[in-house]
C-alpha positions as CSV (number, residue, x, y, z in Angstrom):
1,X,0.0,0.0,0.0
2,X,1.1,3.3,-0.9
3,X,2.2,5.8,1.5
4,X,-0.6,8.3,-0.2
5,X,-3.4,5.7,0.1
6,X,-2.6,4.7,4.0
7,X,-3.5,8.6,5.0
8,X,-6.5,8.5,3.5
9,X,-7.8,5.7,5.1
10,X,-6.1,6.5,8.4
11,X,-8.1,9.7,7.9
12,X,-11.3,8.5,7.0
13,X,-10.8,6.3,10.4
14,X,-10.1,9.4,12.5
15,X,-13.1,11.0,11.0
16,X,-15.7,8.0,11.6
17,X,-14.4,7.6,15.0
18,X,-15.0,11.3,15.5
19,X,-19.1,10.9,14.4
20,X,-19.5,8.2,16.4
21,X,-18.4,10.1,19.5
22,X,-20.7,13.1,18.2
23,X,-23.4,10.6,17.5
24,X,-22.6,9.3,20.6
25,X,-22.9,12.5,23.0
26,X,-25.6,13.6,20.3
27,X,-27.9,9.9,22.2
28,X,-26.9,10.9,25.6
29,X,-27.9,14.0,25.6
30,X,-31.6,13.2,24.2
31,X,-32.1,10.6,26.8
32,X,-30.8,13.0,29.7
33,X,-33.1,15.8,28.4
34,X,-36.2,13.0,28.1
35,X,-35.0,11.8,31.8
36,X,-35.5,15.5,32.7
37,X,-38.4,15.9,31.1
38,X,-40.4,12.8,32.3
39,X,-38.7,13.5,36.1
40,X,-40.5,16.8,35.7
41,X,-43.7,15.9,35.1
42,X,-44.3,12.8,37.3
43,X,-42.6,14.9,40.0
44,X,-44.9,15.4,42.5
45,X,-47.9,14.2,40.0
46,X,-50.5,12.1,41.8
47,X,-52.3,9.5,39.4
48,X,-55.5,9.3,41.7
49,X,-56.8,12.7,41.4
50,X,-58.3,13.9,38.6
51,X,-57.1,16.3,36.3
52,X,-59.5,18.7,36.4
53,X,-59.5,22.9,36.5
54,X,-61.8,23.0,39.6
55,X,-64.6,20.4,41.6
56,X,-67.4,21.5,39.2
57,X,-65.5,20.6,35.8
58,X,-65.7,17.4,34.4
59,X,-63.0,15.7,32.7
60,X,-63.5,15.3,29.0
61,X,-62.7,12.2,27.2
62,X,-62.9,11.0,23.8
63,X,-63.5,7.5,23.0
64,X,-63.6,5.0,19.6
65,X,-62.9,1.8,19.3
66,X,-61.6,-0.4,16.1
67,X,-62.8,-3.8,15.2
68,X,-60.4,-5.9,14.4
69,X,-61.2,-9.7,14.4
70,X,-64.8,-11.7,15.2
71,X,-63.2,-14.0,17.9
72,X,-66.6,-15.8,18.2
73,X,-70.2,-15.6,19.0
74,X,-71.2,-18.1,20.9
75,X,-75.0,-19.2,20.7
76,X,-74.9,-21.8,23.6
77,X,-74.1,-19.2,25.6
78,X,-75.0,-15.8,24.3
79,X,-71.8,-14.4,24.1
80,X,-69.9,-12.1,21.8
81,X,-65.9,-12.4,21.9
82,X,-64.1,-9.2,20.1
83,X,-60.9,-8.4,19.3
84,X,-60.7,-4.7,19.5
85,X,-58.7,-1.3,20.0
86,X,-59.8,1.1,22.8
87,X,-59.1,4.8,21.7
88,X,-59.0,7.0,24.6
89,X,-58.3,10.9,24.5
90,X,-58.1,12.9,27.2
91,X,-56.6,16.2,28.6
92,X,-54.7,16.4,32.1
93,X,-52.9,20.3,32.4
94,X,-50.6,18.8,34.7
95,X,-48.4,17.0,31.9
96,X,-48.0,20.3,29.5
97,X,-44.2,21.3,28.9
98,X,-42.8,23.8,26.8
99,X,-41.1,21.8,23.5
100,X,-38.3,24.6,23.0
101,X,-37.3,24.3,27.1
102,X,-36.8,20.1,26.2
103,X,-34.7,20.5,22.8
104,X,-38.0,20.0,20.8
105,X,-39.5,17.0,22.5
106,X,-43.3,17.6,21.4
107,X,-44.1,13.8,22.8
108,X,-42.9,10.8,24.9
109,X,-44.3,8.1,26.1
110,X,-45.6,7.4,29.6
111,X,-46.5,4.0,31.9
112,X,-50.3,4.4,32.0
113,X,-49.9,2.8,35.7
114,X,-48.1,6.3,36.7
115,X,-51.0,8.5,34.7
116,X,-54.4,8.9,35.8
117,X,-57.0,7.4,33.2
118,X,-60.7,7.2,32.8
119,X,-61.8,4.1,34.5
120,X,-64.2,3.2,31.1
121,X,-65.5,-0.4,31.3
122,X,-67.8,-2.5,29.6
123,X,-70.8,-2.6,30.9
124,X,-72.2,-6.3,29.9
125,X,-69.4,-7.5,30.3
126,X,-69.6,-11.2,30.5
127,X,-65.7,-12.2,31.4
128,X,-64.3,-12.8,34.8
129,X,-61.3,-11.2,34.2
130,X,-61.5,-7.1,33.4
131,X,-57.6,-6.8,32.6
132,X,-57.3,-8.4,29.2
133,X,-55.6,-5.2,28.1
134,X,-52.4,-4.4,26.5
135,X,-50.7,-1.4,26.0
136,X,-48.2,-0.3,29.1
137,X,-47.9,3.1,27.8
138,X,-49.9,6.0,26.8
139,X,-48.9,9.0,24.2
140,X,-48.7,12.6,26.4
141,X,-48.4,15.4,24.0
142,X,-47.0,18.6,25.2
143,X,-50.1,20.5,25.2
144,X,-51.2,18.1,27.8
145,X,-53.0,15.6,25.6
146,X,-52.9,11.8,26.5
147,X,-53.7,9.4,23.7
148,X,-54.2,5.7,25.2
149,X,-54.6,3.3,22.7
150,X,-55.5,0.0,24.3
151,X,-55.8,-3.5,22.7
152,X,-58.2,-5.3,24.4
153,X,-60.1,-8.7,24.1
154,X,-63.9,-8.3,25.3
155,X,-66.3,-10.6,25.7
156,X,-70.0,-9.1,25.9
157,X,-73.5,-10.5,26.8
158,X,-75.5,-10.3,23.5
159,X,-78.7,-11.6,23.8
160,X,-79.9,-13.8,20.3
161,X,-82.6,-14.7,18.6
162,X,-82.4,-18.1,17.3
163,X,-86.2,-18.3,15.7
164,X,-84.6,-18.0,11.6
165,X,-81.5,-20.4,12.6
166,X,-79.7,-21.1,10.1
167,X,-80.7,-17.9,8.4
168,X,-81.0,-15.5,11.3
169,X,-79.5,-11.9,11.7
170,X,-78.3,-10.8,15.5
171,X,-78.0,-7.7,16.5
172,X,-75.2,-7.2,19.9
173,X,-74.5,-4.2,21.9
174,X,-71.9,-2.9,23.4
175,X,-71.9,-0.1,26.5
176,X,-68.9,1.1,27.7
177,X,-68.9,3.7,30.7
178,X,-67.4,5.5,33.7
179,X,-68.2,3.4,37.0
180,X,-67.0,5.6,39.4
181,X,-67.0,8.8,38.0
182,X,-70.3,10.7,37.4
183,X,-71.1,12.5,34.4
184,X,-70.2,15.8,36.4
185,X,-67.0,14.2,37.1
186,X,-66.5,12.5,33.3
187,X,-68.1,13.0,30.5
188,X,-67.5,11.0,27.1
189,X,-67.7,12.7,23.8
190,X,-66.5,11.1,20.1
191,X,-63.0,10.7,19.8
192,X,-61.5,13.7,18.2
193,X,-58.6,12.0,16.3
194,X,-60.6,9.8,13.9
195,X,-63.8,10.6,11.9
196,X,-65.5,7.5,12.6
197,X,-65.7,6.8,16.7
198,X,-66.3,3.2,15.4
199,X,-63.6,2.0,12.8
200,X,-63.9,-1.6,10.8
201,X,-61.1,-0.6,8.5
202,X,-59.0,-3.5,10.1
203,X,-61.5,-6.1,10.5
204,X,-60.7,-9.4,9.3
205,X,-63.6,-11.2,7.7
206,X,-65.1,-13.9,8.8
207,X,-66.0,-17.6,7.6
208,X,-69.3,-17.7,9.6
209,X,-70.6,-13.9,10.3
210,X,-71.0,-11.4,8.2
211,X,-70.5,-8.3,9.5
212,X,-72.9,-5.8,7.8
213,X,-73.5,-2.7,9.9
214,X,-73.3,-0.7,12.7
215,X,-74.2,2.2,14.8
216,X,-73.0,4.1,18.2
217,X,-74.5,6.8,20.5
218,X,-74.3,8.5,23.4
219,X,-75.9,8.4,26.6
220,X,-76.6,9.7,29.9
221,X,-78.5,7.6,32.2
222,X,-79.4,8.0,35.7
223,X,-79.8,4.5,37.7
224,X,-81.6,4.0,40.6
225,X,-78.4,3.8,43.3
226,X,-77.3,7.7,42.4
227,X,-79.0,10.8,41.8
228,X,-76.7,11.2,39.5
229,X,-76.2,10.5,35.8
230,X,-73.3,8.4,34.0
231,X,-72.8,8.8,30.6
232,X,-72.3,5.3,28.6
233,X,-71.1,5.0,24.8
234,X,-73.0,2.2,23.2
235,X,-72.3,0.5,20.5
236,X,-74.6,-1.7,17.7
237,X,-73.3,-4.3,15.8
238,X,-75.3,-6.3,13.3
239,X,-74.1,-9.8,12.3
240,X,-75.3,-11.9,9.4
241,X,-74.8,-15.7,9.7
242,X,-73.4,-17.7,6.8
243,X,-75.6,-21.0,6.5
244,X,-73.7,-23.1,4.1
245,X,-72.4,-25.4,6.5
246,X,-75.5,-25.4,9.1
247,X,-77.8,-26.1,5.7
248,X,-75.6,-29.3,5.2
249,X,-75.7,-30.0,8.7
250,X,-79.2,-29.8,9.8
251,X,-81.3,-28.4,7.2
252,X,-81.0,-30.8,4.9
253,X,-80.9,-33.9,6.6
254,X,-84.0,-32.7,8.6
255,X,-86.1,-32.4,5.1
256,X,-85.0,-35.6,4.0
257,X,-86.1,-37.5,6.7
258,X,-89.4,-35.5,6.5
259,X,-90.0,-36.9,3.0
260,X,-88.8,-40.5,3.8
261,X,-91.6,-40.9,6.5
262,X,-94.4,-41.5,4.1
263,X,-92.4,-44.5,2.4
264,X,-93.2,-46.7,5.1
265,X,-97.0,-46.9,3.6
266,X,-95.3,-47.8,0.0
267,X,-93.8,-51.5,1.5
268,X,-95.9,-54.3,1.4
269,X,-99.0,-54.4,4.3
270,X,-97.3,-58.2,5.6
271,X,-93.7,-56.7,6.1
272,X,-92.1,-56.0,8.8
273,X,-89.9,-54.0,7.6
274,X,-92.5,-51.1,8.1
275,X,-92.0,-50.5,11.6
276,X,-88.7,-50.8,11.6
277,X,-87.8,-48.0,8.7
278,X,-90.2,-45.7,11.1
279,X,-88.5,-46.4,14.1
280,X,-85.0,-45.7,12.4
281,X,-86.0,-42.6,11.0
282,X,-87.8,-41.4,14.4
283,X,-84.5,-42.4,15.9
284,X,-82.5,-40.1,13.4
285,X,-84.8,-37.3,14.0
286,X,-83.9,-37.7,18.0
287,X,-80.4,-37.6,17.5
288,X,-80.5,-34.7,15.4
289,X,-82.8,-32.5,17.7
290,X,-80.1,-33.2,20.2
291,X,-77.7,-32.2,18.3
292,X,-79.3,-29.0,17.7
293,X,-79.8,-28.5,21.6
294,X,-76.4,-28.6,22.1
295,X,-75.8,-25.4,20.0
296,X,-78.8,-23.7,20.4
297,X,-79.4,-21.7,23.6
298,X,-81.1,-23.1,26.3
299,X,-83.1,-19.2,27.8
300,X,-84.2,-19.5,23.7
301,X,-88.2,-18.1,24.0
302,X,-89.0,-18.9,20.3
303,X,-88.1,-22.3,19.4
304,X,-86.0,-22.1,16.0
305,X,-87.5,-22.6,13.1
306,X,-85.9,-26.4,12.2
307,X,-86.2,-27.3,15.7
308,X,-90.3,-26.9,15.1
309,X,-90.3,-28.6,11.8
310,X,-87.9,-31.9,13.4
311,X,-90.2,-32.0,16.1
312,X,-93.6,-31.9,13.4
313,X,-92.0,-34.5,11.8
314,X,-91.0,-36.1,14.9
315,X,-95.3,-36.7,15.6
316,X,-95.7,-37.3,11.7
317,X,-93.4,-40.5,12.1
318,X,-95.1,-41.6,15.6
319,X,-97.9,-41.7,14.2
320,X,-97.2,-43.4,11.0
321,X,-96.0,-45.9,13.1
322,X,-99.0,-46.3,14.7
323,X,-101.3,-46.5,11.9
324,X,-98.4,-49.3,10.4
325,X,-99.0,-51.4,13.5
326,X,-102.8,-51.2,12.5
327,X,-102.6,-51.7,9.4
328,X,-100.2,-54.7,9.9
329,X,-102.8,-56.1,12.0
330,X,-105.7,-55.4,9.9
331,X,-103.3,-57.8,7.1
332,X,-104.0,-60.7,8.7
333,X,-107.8,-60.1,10.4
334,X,-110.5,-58.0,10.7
335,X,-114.0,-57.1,11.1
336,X,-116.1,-58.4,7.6
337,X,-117.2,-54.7,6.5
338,X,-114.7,-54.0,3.6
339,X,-117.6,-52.0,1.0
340,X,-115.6,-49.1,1.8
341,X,-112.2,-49.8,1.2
342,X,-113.2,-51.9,-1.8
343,X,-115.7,-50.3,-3.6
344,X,-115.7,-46.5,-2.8
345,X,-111.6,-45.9,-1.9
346,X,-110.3,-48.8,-4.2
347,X,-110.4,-46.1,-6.9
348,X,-109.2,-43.1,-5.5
349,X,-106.3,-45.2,-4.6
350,X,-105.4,-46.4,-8.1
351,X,-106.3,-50.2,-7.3
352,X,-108.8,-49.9,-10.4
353,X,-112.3,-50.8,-11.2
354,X,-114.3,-51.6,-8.6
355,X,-114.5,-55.9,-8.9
356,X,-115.8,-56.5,-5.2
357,X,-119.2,-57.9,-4.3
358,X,-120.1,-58.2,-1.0
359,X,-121.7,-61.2,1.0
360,X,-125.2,-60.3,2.5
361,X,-124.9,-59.3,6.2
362,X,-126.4,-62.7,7.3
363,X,-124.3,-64.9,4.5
364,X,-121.6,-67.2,6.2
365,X,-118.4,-69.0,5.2
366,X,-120.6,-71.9,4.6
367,X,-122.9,-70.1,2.2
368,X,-120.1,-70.2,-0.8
369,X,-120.4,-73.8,-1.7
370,X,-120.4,-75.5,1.3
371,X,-124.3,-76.2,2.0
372,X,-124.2,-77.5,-1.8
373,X,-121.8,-80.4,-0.8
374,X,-123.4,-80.7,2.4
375,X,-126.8,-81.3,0.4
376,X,-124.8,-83.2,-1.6
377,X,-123.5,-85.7,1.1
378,X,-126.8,-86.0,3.1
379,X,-128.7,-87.2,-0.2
380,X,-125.7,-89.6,-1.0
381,X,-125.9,-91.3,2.6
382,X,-129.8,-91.8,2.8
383,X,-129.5,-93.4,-1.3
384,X,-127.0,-95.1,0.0
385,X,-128.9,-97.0,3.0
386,X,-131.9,-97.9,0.8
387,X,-128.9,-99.3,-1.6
388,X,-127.6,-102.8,-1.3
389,X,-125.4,-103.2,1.1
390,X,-123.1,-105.4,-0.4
391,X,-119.0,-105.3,0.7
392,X,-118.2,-103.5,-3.0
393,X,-120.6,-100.7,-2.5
394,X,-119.5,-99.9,1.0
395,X,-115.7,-99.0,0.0
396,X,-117.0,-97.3,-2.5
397,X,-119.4,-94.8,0.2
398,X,-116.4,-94.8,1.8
399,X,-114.3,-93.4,-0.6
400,X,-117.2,-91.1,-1.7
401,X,-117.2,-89.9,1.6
402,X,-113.6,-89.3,2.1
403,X,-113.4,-86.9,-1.0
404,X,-116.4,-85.1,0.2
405,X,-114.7,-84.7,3.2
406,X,-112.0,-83.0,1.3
407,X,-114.0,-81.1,-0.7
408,X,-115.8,-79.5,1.9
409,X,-112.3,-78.8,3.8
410,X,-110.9,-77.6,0.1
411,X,-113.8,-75.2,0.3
412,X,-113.8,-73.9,3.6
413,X,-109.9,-73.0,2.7
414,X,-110.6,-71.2,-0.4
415,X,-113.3,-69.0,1.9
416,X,-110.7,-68.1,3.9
417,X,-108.2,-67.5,1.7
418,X,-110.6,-65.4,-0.3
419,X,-111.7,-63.3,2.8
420,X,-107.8,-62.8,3.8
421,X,-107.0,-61.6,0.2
422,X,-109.8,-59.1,0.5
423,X,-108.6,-57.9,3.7
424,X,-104.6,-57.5,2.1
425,X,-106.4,-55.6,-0.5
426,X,-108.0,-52.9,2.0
427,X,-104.4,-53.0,3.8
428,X,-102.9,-52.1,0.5
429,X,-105.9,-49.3,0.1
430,X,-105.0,-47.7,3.2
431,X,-101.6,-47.8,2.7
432,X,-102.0,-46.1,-0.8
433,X,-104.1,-43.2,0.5
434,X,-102.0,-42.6,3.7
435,X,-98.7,-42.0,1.6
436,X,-101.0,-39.7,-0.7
437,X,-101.8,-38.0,2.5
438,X,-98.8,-37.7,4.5
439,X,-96.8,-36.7,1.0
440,X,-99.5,-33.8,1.0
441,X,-99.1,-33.2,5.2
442,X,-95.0,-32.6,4.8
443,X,-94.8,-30.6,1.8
444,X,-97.8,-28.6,3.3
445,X,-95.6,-28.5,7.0
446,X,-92.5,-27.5,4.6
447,X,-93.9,-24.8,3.0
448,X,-95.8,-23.2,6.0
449,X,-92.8,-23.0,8.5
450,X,-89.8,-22.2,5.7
451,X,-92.2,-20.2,4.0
C-alpha cells in the first residue's frame, strides 16, 4: 500500500471515530433531556386525582374503538368475543411542557400505571377477568394531551334470537362507561382524532358472520343507586350468519327424513320392515334435535325454526307408526265390512275398477259352496242306506265320503283364503291413500314453517 493511500484511510478512520463520539454524546444528551423531562412531570404528580380545573369541571374524554377480528359468538351461551382497540383521549394540564425548554420534544411516552386514566368499562361484560388489556404506555403530548390506545379482548352478553337459525341476523351491543366517575366528574364525547368513533377498516372477515353494519351513541342515564347520571357509549353491531355449512348439517338432513316418513305406507302391508324404517327414522330425527340443543341456547323463547319442523316431523313419524301397526294387523284379520275400502276408496287409490261384491250381512263361510256339498252328502248317505249293502258298495261310500270330506275342507280354505286376500287388499288401500296423505301433510308442513 502506498504511503498516499494509507493517509487516506487512516483519515477516514479518525473521522468515523470522531461521528460516532458526536453521535454518541448527540444519544446521551436526548435521553438525559427526556429523563428530565419525564422526572419533571411525574414529579410530585398524583395519578388518583383527577385532572380537572376545579370540583365543578368534568374531565373530558374522547372514545372510539376499532374492530379488528370476530373472535366468536357463541350461541350456547349468548356471548360475543371481540378483538378490539380502545381509543382514549383525554386532557390532564398537569403533563404540559414547553417543547423549546426540552430540545423540541413535542411527545414521549408514559407508563399508564403512573398516569391517571378514565376508568371506562364494559358494561355487559360477560368475562371474569376485566384486565385483558395491553398497552403499558400511553402518548402525552405537550399540550397536555394523553392518547391511550389500548388492545383489548372483550367478551360481551348479547342476547340472540335463534327463531330463523340457520338464516337468522343478531343484533349485539356494546356499552362502555365510567363506573365511578359521574357524568359531572366524566363525561365521554367522540373521539377527536378519527372521523369514525367506530372504525372496521382493520377487520378481518369472517367464515361464519358477516359483519354488515353498525351504529354508536351516546348516553346519559341516571340509575336508581345515584342521583346522578353516568354517561355510557353504546355501540350496535349487526351480524349476518353464513348458513352453508349449518344447511348441510341440519337443514337438509331434517327435510330428507321429513320426506322418507311416508315410504313406510309404500312397502308391502305383511312386512315387517315397516315399523322398523319408522323407528329408524324417528331415531335419526332424535339424534338430530339433540344435536341441535347442544348449539342452540337453552333461555331461547321462540323455538328455531328447524327445531319446530324436526319436532312436526317427529309426531308425523309416531304416528305413522302407529297406523303401520294397524294396518299390519288389519293384514292378517279383521272385522267383515270391507264396501268401503273396496268399492268406494279402491279407486281413488289407483287399485282400479271396482271388482268386489259383498256377502249379504247374514251370509256365512258356509254359504259359498259348502251347504251345496253338504246337500250333496246327506242325499248320498240316505241313497245309499236304501242301496244294497253289499262289501263293493261300502268301499265305495267310503271313498265317496272321504273326497267329500276333502272337498268341503278344500272349500272352507278357499273362503278363507278369499276373505284374507280381500282384507290384504283394503291393507294395501290404506296404505295407498295414507302416503297420498302424509306426502301432502309434509310438503304442506314445509312450505308453512320455511315459508
Amino acid at each position: 500500500m502506498s504511503p498516499r493511500v494509507l493517509m487516506v484511510v487512516v483519515f477516514g478512520l479518525l473521522q468515523a471515530a470522531r461521528g460516532n463520539e458526536y453521535t454518541t454524546n448527540d444519544t446521551l444528551a436526548h435521553i438525559d433531556t427526556q429523563t428530565k423531562l419525564y422526572h419533571k412531570l411525574m414529579d410530585g404528580y398524583e395519578e388518583h386525582v383527577r385532572p380537572a380545573a376545579n370540583q365543578s369541571s368534568p374531565v373530558l374524554v374522547g372514545f372510539g374503538l376499532s374492530l379488528l377480528r370476530l373472535v366468536d359468538l357463541n350461541e350456547h351461551l349468548q356471548e360475543l368475543v371481540l378483538d378490539v382497540m380502545l381509543r382514549k383521549t383525554w386532557a390532564d394540564p398537569r403533563l404540559a411542557w414547553e417543547p423549546d425548554d426540552f430540545d423540541g420534544i413535542e411527545q414521549m411516552r408514559v407508563p399508564v400505571q403512573k398516569l391517571w386514566k378514565p376508568d371506562i368499562v364494559l358494561y355487559n361484560n360477560a368475562a371474569d377477568d376485566y384486565s385483558l388489556m395491553y398497552d403499558p404506555f400511553a402518548t402525552v403530548y405537550h399540550t397536555g394531551v394523553i392518547n391511550w390506545i389500548p388492545k383489548a379482548l372483550i367478551r360481551s352478553h348479547c342476547a340472540m334470537d335463534m327463531t330463523n337459525f340457520p338464516f337468522d341476523v343478531q343484533q349485539c351491543y356494546l356499552m362502555f362507561g365510567t363506573w365511578a366517575y359521574t357524568g359531572k366528574e366524566v363525561n365521554l364525547t367522540y373521539n377527536p382524532t378519527r372521523e369514525e368513533s367506530v372504525d372496521v377498516e382493520d377487520y378481518t372477515y369472517s367464515k361464519e358472520w358477516q359483519f354488515i353494519d353498525h351504529s354508536w351513541t351516546i348516553n346519559n342515564k341516571k340509575y336508581s343507586c345515584c342521583v346522578e347520571t353516568f354517561p355510557d357509549f353504546s355501540i350496535q353491531m349487526v351480524f349476518k350468519r353464513n348458513p352453508t355449512f349449518y344447511t348441510h348439517m341440519y337443514l337438509m338432513p331434517a327435510l330428507l327424513l321429513a320426506f322418507i316418513a311416508p315410504c313406510v305406507f309404500i312397502l308391502p302391508p305383511e312386512s315387517k320392515e315397516k315399523v322398523t324404517l319408522g323407528g329408524i327414522i324417528l331415531l335419526c330425527l332424535t339424534v338430530s334435535m339433540t344435536s341441535l340443543e347442544e348449539i342452540l341456547p337453552s333461555e331461547q323463547f321462540n323455538m328455531p325454526i328447524i327445531a319446530l319442523y324436526e319436532a312436526i316431523t317427529m309426531v308425523l313419524v309416531a304416528v305413522s307408526i302407529i297406523l303401520c301397526v294397524i294396518i299390519t294387523n288389519l293384514h292378517s284379520r279383521g272385522p267383515r265390512k270391507k264396501k268401503i275400502f273396496l268399492q268406494g276408496l279402491k279407486r281413488v287409490a289407483c287399485f282400479g275398477e271396482d271388482t268386489y261384491y259383498p256377502l249379504d250381512e247374514m251370509e256365512t263361510i258356509s254359504m259359498r259352496g259348502l251347504d251345496r256339498h253338504m246337500t250333496e252328502a246327506e242325499s248320498n248317505q240316505k241313497a245309499s242306506e236304501t242301496s244294497s249293502s253289499s262289501k263293493m258298495e261300502k268301499d265305495v261310500e267310503q271313498i265317496l265320503k272321504h273326497m267329500r270330506g276333502v272337498a268341503i275342507r278344500n272349500s272352507v280354505s278357499d273362503a278363507r283364503a278369499d276373505i284374507r286376500s280381500e282384507w290384504q287388499l283394503v291393507a294395501m288401500v290404506i296404505d295407498r291413500l295414507l302416503f297420498g296423505l302424509y306426502v301432502l301433510m309434509i310438503f304442506i308442513t314445509t312450505v308453512g314453517v320455511f315459508a
